[in-house]
Every structure is written in structure tokens, then in C-alpha cells.
PyMOL Python script that loads the backbone (N, CA, C, O; Angstrom):
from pymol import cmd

cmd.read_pdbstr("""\
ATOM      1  N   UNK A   1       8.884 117.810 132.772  1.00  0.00           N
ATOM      2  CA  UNK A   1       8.647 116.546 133.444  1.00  0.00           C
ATOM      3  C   UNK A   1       9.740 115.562 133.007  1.00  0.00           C
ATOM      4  O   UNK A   1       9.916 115.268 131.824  1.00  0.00           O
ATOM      5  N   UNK A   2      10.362 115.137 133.875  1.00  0.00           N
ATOM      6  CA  UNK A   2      11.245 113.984 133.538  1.00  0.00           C
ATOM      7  C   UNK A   2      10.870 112.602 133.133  1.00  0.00           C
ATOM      8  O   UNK A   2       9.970 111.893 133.582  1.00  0.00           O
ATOM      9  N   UNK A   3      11.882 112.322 132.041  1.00  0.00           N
ATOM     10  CA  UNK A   3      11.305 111.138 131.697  1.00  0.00           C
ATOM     11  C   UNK A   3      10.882 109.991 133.014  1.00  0.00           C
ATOM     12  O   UNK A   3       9.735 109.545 132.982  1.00  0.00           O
ATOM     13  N   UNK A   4      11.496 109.690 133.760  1.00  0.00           N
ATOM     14  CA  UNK A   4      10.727 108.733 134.616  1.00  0.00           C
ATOM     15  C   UNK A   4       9.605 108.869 135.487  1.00  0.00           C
ATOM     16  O   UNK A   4       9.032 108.012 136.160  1.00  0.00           O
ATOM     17  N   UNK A   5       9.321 110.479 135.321  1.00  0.00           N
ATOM     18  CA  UNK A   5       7.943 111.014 135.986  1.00  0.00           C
ATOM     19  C   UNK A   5       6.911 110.634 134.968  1.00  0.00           C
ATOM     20  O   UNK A   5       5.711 110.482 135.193  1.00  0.00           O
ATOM     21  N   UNK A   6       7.565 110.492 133.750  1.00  0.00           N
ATOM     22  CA  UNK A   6       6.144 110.636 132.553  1.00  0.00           C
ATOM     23  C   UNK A   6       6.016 109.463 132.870  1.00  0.00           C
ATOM     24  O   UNK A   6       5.026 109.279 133.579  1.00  0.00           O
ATOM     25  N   UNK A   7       6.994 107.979 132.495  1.00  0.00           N
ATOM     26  CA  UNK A   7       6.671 107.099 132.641  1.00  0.00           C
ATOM     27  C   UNK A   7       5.711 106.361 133.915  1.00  0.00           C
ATOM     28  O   UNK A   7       4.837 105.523 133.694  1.00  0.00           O
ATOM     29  N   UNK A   8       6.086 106.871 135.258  1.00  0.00           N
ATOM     30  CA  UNK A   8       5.298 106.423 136.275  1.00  0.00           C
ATOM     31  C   UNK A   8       3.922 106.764 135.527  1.00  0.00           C
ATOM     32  O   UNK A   8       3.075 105.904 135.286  1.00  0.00           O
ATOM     33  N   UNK A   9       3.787 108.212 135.163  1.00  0.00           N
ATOM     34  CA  UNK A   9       2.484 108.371 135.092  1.00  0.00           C
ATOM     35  C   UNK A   9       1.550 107.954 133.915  1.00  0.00           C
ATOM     36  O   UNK A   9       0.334 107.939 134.105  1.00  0.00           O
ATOM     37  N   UNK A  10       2.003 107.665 132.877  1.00  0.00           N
ATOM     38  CA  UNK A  10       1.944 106.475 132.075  1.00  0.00           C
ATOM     39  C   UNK A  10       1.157 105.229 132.170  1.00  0.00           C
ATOM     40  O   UNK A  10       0.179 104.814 131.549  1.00  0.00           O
ATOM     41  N   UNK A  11       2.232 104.519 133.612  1.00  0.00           N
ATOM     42  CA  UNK A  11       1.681 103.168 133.852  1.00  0.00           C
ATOM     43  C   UNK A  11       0.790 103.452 135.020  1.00  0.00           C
ATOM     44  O   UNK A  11       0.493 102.408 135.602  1.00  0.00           O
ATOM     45  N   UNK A  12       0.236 104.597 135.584  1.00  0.00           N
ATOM     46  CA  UNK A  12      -0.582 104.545 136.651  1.00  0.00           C
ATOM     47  C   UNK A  12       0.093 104.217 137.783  1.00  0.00           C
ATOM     48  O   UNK A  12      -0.468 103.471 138.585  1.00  0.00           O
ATOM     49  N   UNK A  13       1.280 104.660 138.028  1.00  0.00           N
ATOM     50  CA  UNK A  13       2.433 104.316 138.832  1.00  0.00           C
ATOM     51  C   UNK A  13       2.569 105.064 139.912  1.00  0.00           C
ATOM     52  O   UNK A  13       2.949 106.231 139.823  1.00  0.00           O
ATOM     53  N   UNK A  14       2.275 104.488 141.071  1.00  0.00           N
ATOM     54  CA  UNK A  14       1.920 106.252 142.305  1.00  0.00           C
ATOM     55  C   UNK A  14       3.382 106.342 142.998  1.00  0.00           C
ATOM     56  O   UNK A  14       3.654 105.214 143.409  1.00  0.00           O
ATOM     57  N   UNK A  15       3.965 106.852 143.158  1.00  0.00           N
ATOM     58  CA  UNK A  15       5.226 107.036 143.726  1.00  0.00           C
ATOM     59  C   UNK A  15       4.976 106.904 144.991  1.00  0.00           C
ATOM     60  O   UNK A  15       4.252 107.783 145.458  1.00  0.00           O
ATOM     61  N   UNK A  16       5.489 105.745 146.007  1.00  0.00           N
ATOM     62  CA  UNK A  16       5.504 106.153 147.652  1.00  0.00           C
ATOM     63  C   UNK A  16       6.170 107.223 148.058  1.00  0.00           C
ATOM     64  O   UNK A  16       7.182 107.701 147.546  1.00  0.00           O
ATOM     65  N   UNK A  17       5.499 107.647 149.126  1.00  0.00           N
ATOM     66  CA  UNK A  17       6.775 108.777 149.693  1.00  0.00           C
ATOM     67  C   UNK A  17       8.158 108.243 150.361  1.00  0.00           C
ATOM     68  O   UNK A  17       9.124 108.920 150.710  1.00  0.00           O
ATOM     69  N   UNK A  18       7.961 106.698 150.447  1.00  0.00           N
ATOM     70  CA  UNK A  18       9.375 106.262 150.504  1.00  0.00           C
ATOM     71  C   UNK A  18      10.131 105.951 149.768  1.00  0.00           C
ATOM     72  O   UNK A  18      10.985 105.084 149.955  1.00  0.00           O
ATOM     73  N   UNK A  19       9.997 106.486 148.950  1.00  0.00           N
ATOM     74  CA  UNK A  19      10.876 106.378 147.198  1.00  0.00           C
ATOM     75  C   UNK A  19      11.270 107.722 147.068  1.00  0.00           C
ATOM     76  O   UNK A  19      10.581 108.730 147.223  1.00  0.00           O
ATOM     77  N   UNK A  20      12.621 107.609 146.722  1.00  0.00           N
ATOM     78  CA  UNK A  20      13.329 109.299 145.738  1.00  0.00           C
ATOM     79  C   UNK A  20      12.719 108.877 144.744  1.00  0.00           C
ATOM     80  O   UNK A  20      12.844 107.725 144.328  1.00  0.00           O
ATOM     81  N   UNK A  21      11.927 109.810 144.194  1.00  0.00           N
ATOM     82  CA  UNK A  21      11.750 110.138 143.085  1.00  0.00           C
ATOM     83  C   UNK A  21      12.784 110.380 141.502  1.00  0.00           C
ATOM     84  O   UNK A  21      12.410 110.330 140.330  1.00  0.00           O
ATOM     85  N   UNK A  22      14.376 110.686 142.168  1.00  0.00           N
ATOM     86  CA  UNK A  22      15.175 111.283 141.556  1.00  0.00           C
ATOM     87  C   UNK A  22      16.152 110.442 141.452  1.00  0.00           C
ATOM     88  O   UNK A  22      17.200 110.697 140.860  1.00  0.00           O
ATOM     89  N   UNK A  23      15.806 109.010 142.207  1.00  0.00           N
ATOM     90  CA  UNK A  23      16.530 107.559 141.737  1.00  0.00           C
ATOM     91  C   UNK A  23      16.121 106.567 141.433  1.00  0.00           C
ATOM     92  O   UNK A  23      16.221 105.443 141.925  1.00  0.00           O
ATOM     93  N   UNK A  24      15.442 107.098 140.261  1.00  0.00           N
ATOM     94  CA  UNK A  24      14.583 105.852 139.329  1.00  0.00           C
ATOM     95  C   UNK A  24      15.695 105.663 138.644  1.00  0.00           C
ATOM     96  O   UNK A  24      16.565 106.515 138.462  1.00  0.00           O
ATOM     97  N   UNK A  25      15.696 104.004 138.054  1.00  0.00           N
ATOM     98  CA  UNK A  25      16.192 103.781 136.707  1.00  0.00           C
ATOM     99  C   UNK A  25      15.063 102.548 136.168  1.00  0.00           C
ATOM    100  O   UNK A  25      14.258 101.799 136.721  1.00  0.00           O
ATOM    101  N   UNK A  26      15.363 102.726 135.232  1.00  0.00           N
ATOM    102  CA  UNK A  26      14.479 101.607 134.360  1.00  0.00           C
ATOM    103  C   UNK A  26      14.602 100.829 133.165  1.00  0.00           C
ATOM    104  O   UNK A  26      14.453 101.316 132.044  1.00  0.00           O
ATOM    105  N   UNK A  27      14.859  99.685 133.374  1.00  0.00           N
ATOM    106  CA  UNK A  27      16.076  98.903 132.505  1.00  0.00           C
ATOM    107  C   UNK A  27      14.046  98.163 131.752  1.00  0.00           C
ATOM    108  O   UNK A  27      12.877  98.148 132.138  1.00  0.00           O
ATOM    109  N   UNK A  28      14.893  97.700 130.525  1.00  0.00           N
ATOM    110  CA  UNK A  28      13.958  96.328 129.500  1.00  0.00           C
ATOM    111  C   UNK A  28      15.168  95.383 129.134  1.00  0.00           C
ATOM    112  O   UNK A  28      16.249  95.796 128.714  1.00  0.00           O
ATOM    113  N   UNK A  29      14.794  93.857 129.383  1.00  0.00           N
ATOM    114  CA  UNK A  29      15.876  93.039 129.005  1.00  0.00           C
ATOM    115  C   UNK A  29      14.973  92.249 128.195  1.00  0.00           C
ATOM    116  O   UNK A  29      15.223  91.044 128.231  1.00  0.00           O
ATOM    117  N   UNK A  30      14.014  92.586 127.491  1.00  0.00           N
ATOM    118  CA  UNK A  30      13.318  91.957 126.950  1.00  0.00           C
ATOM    119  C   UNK A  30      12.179  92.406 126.358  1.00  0.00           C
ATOM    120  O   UNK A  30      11.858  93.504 126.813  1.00  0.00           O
ATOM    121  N   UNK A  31      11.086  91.790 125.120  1.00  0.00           N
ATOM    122  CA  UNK A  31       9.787  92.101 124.868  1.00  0.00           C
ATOM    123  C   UNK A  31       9.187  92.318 125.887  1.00  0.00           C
ATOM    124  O   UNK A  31       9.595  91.731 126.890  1.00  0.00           O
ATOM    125  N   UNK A  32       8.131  93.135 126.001  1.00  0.00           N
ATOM    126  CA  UNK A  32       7.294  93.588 126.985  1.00  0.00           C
ATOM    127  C   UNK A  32       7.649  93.315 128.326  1.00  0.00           C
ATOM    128  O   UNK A  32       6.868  93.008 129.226  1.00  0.00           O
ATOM    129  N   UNK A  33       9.258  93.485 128.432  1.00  0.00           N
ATOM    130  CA  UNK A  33       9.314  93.750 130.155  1.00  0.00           C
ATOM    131  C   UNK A  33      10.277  95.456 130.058  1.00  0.00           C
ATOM    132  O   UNK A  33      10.978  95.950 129.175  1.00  0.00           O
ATOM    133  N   UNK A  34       9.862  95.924 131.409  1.00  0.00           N
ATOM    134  CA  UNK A  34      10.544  96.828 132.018  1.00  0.00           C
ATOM    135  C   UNK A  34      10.153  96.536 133.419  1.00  0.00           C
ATOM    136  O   UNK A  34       9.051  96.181 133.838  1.00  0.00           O
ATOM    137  N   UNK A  35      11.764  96.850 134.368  1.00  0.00           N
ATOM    138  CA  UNK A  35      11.841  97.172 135.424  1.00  0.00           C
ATOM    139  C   UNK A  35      12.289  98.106 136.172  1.00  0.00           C
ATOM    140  O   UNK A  35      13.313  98.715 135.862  1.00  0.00           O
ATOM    141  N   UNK A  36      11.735  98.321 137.057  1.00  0.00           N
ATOM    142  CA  UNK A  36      11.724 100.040 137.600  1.00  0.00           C
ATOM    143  C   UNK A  36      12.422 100.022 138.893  1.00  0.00           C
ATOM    144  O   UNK A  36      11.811  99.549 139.850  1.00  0.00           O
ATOM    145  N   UNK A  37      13.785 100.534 139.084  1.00  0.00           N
ATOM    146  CA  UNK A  37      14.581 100.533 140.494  1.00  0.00           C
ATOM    147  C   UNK A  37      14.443 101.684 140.652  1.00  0.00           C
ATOM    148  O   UNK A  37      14.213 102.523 139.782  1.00  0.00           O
ATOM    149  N   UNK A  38      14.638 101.927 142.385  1.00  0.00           N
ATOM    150  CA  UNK A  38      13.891 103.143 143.138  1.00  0.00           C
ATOM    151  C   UNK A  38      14.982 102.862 144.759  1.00  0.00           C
ATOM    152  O   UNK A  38      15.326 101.788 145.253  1.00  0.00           O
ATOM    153  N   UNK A  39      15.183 103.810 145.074  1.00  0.00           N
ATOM    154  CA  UNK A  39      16.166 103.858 146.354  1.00  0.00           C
ATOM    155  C   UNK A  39      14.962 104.558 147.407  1.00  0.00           C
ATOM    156  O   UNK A  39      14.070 105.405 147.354  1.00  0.00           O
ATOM    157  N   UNK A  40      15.298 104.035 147.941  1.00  0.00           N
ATOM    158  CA  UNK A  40      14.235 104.441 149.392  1.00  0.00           C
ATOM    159  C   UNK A  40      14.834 105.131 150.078  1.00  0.00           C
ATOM    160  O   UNK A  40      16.064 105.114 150.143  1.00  0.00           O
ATOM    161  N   UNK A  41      13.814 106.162 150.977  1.00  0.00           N
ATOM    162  CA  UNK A  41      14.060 107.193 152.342  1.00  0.00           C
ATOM    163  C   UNK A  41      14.678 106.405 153.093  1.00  0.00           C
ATOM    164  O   UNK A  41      15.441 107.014 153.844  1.00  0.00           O
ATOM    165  N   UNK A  42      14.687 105.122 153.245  1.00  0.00           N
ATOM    166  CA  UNK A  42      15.654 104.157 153.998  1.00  0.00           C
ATOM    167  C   UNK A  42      16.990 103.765 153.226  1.00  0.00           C
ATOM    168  O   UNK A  42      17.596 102.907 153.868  1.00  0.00           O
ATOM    169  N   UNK A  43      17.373 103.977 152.531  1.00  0.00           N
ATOM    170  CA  UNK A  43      18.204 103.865 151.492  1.00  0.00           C
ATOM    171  C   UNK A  43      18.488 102.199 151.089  1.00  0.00           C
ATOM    172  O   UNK A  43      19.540 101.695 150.694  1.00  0.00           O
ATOM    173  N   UNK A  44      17.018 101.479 151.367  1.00  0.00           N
ATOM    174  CA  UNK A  44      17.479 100.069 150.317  1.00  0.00           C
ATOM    175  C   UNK A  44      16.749 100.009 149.171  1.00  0.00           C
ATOM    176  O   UNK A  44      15.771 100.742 149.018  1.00  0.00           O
ATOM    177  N   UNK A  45      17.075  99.284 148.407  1.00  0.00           N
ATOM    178  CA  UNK A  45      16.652  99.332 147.008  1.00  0.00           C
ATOM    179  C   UNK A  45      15.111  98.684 147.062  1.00  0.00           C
ATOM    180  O   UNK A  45      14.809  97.683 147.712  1.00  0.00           O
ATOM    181  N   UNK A  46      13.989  99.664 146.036  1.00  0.00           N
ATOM    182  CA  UNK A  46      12.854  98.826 145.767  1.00  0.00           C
ATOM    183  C   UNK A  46      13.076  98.525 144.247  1.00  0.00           C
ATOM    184  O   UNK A  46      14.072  98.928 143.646  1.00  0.00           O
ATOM    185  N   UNK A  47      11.622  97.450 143.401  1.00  0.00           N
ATOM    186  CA  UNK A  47      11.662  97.013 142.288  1.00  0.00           C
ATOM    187  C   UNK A  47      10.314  96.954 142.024  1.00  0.00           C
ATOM    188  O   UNK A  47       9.459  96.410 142.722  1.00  0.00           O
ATOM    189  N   UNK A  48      10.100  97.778 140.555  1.00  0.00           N
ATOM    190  CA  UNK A  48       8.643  96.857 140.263  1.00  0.00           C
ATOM    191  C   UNK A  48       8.812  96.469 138.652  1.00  0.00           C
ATOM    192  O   UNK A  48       9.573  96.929 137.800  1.00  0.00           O
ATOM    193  N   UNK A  49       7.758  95.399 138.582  1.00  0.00           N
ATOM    194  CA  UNK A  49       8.286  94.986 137.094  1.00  0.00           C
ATOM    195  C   UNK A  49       6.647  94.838 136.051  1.00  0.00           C
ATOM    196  O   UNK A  49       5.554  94.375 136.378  1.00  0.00           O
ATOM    197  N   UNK A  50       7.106  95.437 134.777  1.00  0.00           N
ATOM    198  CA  UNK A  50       6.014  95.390 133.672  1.00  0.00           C
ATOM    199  C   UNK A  50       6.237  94.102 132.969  1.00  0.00           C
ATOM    200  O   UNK A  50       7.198  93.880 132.233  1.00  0.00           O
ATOM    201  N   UNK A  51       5.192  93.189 133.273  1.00  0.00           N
ATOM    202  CA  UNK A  51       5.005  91.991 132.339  1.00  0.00           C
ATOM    203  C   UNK A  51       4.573  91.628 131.102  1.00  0.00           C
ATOM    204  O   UNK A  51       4.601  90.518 130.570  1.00  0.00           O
ATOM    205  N   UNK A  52       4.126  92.791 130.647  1.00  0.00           N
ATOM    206  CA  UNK A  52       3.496  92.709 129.421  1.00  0.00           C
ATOM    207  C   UNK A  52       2.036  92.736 129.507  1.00  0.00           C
ATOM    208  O   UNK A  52       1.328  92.792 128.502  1.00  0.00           O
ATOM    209  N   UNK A  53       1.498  92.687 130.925  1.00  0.00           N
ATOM    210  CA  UNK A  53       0.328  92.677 131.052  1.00  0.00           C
ATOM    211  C   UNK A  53      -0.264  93.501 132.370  1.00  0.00           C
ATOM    212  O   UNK A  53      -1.332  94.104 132.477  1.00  0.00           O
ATOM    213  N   UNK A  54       0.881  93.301 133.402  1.00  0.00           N
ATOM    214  CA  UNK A  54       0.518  93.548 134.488  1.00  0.00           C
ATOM    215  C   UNK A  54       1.618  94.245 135.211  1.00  0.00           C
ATOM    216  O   UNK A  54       2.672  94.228 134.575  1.00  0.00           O
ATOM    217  N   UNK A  55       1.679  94.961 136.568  1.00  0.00           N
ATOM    218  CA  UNK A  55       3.211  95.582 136.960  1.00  0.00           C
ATOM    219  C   UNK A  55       2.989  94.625 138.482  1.00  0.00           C
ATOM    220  O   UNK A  55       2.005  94.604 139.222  1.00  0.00           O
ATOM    221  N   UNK A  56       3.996  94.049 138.575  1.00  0.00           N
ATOM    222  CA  UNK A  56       4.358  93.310 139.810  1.00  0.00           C
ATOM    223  C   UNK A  56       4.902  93.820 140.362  1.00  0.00           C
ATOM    224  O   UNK A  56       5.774  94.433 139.747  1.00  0.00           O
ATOM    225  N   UNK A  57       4.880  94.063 142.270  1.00  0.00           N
ATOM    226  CA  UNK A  57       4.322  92.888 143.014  1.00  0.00           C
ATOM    227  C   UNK A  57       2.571  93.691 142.657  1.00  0.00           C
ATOM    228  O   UNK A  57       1.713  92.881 142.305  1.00  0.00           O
ATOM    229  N   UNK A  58       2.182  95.022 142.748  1.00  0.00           N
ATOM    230  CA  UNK A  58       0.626  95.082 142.259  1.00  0.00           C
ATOM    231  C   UNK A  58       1.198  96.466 141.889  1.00  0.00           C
ATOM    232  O   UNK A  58       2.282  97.001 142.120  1.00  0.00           O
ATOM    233  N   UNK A  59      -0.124  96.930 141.108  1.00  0.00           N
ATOM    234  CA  UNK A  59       0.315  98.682 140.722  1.00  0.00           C
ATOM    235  C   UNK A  59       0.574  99.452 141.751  1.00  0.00           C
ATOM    236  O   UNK A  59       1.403 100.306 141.438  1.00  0.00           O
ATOM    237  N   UNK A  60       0.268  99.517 142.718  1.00  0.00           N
ATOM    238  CA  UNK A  60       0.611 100.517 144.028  1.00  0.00           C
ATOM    239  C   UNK A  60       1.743  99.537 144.489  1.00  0.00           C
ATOM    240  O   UNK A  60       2.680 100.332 144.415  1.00  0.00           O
ATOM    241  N   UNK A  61       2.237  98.516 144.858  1.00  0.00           N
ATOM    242  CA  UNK A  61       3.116  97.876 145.653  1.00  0.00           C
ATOM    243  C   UNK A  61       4.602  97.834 144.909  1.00  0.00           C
ATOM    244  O   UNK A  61       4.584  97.958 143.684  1.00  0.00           O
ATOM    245  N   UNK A  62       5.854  97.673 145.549  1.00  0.00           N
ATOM    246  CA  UNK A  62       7.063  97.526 145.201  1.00  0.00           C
ATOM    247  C   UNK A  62       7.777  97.003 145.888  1.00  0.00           C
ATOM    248  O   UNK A  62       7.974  97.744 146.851  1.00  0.00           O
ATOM    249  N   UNK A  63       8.596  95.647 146.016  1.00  0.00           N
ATOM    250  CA  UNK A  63       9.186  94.835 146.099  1.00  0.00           C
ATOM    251  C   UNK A  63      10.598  95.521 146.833  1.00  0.00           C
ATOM    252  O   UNK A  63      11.385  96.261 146.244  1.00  0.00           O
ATOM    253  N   UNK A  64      10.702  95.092 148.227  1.00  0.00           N
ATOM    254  CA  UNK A  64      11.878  95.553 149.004  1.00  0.00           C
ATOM    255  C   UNK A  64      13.283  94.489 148.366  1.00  0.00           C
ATOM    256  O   UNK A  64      13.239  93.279 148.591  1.00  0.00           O
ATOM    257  N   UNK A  65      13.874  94.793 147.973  1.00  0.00           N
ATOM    258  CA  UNK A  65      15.295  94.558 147.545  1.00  0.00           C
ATOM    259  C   UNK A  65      16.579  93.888 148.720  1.00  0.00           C
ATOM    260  O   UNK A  65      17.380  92.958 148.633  1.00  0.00           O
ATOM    261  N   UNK A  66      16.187  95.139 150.042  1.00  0.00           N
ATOM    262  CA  UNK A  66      17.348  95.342 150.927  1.00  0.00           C
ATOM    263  C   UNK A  66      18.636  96.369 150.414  1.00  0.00           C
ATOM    264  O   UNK A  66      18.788  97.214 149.532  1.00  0.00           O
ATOM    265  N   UNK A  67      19.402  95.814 151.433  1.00  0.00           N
ATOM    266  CA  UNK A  67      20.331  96.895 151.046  1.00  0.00           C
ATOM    267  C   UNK A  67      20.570  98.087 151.308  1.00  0.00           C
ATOM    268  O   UNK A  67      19.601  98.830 151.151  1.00  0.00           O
ATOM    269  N   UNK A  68      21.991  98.803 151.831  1.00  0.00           N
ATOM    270  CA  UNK A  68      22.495 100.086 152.180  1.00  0.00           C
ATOM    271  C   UNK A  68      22.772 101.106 151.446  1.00  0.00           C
ATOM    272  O   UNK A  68      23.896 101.582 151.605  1.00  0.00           O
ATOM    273  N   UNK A  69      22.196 101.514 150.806  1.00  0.00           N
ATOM    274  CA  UNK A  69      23.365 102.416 149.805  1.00  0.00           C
ATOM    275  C   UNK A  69      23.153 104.036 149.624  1.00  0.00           C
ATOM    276  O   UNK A  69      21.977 104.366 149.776  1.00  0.00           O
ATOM    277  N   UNK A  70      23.857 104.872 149.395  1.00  0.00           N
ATOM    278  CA  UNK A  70      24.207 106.099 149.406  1.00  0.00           C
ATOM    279  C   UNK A  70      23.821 107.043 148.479  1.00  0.00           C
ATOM    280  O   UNK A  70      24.636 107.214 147.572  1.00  0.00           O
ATOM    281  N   UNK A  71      22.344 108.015 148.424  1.00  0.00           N
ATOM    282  CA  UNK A  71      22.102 108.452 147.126  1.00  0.00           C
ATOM    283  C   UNK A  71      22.857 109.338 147.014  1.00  0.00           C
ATOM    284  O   UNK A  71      23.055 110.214 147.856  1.00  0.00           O
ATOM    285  N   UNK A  72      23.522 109.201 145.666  1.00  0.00           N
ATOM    286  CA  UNK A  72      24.074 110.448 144.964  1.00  0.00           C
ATOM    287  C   UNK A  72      23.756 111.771 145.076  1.00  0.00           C
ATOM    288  O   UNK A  72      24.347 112.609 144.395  1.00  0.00           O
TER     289      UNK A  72
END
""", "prot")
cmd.dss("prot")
cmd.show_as("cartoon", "prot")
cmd.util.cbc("prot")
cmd.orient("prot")
């Protein structure tokens, strides 16, 4: 299991099927934050973020970005 599979499953994190799975990254710029980037079947960027308490925009939901880009 890859680390960003453990982690989704971790935070109770359901993967859409409009998300690669295989273009997660997941940055912390801080105490109790992490944020989770995800390239979409549409190829624009989503986001969700750990507050220390809660994952925004909700645990199932992720924040459209926009954007064109080309998965690797």
C-alpha cells in the first residue's frame, strides 16, 4: 500500500473516481496542517486540507483548483 493510500485511509479519506489516485502529493507547512493535491480525470487540480481538527472543504468533498495539466 502506498504511502498516500495509507494516509487517505487513515483520515477516512474516500478517493473520488475523479481523482488519480497516483497523483497525490501532500505537503505540511505547519503544526497540525496537511494538504492533499490530487489531479483529476479532467486534469485540473483538486485540494483538501487537515486543520488540526477537521479536513476541509468536508471529509468526502475537495476543493476544485482549475487548471490544465498533464499527468505524468
Amino acid at each position: 500500500m502506498s504511502k498516500q493510500s495509507m494516509l487517505l485511509k487513515a483520515g477516512g479519506i474516500k478517493l473520488e473516481s475523479t481523482l488519480h489516485h497516483k497523483s497525490l502529493s501532500v505537503v505540511s507547512w505547519g503544526p497540525n496542517r496537511l494538504d492533499i493535491f490530487a489531479l483529476g480525470t479532467d486534469n485540473s487540480m483538486y485540494q483538501k486540507t487537515w486543520d488540526g481538527s477537521e479536513w476541509e472543504p468536508s471529509p468526502t468533498g475537495w476543493q476544485a483548483l482549475g487548471g490544465a495539466f498533464n499527468p505524468a
